[in-house]
N, C-alpha and C positions, 0 to 999 in steps of 0.2 A: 409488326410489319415484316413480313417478307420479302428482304431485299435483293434476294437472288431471282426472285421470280420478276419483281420491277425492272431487274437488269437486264435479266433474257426476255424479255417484252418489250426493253428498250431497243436492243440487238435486233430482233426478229424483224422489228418497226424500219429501223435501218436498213438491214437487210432486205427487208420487200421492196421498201422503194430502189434500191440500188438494182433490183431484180426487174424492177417495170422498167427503167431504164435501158437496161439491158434488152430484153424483149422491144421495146418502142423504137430502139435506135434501128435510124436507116441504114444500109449498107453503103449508101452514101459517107454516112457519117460515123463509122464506125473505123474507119483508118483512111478517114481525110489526110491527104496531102497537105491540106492548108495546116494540117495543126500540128503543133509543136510538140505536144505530147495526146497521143491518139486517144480517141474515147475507151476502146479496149483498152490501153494503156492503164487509164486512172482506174477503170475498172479494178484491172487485175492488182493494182497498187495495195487497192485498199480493202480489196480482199486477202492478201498476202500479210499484213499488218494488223488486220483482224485474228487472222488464223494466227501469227505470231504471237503477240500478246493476250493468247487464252491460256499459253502455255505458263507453266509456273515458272520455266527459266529457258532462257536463249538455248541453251546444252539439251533441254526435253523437245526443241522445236524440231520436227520431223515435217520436211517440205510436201507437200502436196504433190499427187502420182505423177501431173504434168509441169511441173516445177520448170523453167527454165531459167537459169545464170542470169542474176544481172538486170532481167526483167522486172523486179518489184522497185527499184530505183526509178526515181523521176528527180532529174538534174543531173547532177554532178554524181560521182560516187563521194562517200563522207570521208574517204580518205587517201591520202597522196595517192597520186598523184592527181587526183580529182578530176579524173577523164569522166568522161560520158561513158555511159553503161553501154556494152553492145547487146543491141536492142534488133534480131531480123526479122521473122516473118510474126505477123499477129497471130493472137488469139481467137479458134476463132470463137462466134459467139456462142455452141453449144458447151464450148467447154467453161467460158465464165461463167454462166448459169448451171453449170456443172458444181462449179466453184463455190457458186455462193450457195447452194445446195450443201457442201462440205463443211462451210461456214455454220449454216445455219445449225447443222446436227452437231457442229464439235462445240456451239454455244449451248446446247440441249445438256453433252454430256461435262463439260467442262464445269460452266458457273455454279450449277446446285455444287457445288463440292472445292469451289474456290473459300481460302481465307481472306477473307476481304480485308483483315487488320493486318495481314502479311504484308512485309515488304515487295512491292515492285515482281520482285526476281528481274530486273534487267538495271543493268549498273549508270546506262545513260539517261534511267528513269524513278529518280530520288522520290517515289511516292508511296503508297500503300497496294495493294490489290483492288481493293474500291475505289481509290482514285483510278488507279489504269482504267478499270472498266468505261469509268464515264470520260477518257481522256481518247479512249481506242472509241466507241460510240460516236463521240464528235469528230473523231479524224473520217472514221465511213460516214458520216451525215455530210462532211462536209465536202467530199468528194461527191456523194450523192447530189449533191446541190450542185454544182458543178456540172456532172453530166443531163442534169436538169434545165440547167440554163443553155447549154449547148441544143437539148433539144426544142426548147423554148423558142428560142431565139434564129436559129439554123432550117426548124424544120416544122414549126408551130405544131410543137408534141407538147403536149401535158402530161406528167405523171403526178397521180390520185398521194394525198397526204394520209401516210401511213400513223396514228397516233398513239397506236399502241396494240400489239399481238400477241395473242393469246399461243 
């Protein structure tokens, strides 16, 4: 069994839907006022978090060309003084889909060649490499779901279930 290719078919699956999302959202709904944390927001969250944990250690993560401070945070920051992230103008949507574009090809070059019996490489994450994979999957699926429900429910959008990509 090839479990690196299950992996990046898992990803890719991920990644599509988090891409129809993207695509289907209204401009409306894309940095609503009403919302607390904007749907670009969780976008760009949890593609930042994907792109992170492909890396073999926090020290090899090299941020993405339009990276801005601060922006992959949703709440609090994780340490003192635990302010809010300063958060100004959005993303706009060519560049998330830009993003998960970036995504998608650094899961192509990354996983064939991940040790999956390796430790973690990130110290606030006590697991192996094949655990992260399927821990970072579920963090974008479940953000994907999220921005699903919002279109769902907000704007009566559907996005198509992605089950697996070749």
């Amino acid at each position: 069994m090839d479990y690196h290719a299950i992996i990046c078919s898992q990803y890719r699956a991920a990644l599509a839907m988090v891409e129809q999302a993207i695509q289907k959202c209204p401009d409306a709904l894309w940095d609503a006022a009403e919302d607390k944390t904007k749907f670009w927001h969780v976008a760009y969250h949890a593609l930042f978090y994907t792109q992170l944990y492909l890396q073999d250690t926090e020290k090899d993560f090299r941020p993405w060309a339009k990276y801005r401070k601060e922006y992959h945070f949703i709440g609090q920051l994780p340490w003192p003084p635990h302010r809010a992230p300063n958060i100004g103008e959005p993303y706009a949507k060519a560049d998330i889909l830009e993003y998960v574009e970036f995504c998608r090809e650094l899961v192509d070059q990354r996983v064939p060649q991940t040790d999956l019996a390796a430790p973690s490489g990130f110290e606030w994450l006590p697991m192996t490499k094949f655990e992260l994979q399927i821990y970072t999957i579920r963090h974008l699926q479940q953000h994907a779901g999220e921005l699903m429900e919002r279109l769902g429910s907000r704007a009566n959008i559907d996005v198509d279930w992605v089950g697996m990509a070749a």
